[in-house]
LUMDREN-202639 format. One record per residue (C-alpha): residue number from 1; x, y, z. Coordinates in steps of 0.2 Angstrom, whole numbers, plus 5000, padded with zeros to 4 digits. Example, Ala and Ser with C-alpha at 12.3 -4.5 7.8 and 13.67 -1.06 7.14 Angstrom:
2
+-----+------+------+------+
: pos :    u :    v :    w :
+-----+------+------+------+
:   1 : 5062 : 4978 : 5039 :
:   2 : 5068 : 4995 : 5036 :
+-----+------+------+------+
***
This chain:
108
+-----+------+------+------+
: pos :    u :    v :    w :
+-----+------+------+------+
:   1 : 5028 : 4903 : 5123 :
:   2 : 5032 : 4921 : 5116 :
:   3 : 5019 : 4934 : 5112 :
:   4 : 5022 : 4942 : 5094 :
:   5 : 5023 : 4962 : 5095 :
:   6 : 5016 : 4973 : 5080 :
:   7 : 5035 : 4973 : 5077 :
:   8 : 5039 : 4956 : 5077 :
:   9 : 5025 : 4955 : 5066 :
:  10 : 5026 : 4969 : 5053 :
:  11 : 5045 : 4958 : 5051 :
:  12 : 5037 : 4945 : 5046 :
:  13 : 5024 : 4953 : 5034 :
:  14 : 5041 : 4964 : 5028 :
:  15 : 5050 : 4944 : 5026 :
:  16 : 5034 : 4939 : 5015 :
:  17 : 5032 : 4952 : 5004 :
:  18 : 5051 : 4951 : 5001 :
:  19 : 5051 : 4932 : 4997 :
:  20 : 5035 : 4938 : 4984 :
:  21 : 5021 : 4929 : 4997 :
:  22 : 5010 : 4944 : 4995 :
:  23 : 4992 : 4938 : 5002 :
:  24 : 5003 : 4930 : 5017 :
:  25 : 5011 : 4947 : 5020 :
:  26 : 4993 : 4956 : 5017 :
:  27 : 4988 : 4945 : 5033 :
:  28 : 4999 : 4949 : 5043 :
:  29 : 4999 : 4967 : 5040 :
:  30 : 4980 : 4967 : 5042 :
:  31 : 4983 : 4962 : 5060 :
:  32 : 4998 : 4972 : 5062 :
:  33 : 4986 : 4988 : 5058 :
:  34 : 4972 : 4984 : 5070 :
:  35 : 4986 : 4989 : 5083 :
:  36 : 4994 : 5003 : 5075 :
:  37 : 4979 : 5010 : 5063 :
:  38 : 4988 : 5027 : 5061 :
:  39 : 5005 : 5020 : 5055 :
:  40 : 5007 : 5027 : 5037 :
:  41 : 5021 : 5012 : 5033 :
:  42 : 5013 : 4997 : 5037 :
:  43 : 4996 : 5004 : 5027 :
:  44 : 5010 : 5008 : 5012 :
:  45 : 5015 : 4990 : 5014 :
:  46 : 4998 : 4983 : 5017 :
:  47 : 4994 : 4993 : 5001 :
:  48 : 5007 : 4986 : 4991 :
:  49 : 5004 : 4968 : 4997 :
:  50 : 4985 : 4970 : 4991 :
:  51 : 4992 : 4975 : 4973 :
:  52 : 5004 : 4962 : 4970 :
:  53 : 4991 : 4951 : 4976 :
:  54 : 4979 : 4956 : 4962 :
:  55 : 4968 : 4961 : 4977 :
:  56 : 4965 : 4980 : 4968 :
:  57 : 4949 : 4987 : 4976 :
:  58 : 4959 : 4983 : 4992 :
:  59 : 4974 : 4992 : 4990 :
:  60 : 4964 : 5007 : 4981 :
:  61 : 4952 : 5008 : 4997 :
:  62 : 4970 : 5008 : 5008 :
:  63 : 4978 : 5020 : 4996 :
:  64 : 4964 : 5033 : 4997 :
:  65 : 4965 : 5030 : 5017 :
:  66 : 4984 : 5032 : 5017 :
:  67 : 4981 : 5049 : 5005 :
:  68 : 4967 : 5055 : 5015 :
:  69 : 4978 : 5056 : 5031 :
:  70 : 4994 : 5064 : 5021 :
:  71 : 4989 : 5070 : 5002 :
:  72 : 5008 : 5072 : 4998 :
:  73 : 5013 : 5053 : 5001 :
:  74 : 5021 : 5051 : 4982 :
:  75 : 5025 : 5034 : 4981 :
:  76 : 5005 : 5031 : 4989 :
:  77 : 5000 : 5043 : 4972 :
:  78 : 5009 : 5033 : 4962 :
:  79 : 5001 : 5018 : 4966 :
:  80 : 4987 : 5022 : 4969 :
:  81 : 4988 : 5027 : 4948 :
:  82 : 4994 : 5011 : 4945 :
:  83 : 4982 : 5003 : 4955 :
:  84 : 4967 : 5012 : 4944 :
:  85 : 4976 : 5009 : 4928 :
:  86 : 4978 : 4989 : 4932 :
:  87 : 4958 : 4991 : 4933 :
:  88 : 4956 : 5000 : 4917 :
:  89 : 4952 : 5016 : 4925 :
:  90 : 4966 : 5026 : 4913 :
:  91 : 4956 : 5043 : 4916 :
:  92 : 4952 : 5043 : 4935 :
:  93 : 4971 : 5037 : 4936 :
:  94 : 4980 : 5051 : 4924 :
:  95 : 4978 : 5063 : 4937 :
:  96 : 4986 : 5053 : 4953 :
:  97 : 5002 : 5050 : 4941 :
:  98 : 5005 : 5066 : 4935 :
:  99 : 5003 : 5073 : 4954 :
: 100 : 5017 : 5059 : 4956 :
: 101 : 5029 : 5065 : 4943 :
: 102 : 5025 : 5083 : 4947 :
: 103 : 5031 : 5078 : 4966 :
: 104 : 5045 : 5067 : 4963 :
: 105 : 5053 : 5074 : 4947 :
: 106 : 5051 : 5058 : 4936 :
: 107 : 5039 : 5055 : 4922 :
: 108 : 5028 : 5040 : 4927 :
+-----+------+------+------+
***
């Protein structure tokens, strides 16, 4: 029987979200963290999966831990505005998406 590595996994999280099975992919990428806690991509992905999964206090709590570590991860900014604005929090968001636009150039 073959073992699953964090890779082989983080596939198959990668293969979910793709094919829209979010809470699958969040799983998966859940365990996938517990061996590789530092990787900024599978907490990006983890993130997202919360969010599509209507699962928002979740990915806000993985987005501030993702922009904890690097404070200039855009796309983890832009999110994370999203993510506040999905809860109503227009004001606390504002800020995280004009830091976004500021970085990327595009008006969110």
């Amino acid at each position: 029987m073959a073992v699953n590595t964090a890779a082989d996994e983080y596939r198959l999280a990668t293969f979910y979200f793709e094919s829209k099975a979010y809470t699958d992919a969040a799983r998966m990428l859940e365990g996938v963290l517990a061996e590789e806690p530092a990787n900024l991509s599978v907490r990006l992905l983890l993130a997202r999966s919360y969010y599509h999964s209507a699962q928002l206090h979740r990915a806000e709590a993985e987005l501030r831990r993702i922009l904890d570590i690097d404070p200039v991860e855009d796309y983890a900014r832009l999110m994370l505005g999203r993510t506040l604005e999905r809860q109503s929090r227009h004001e606390e968001a504002r800020p995280h998406l004009r830091l976004a636009a500021a970085m990327t150039g595009e008006d969110w």
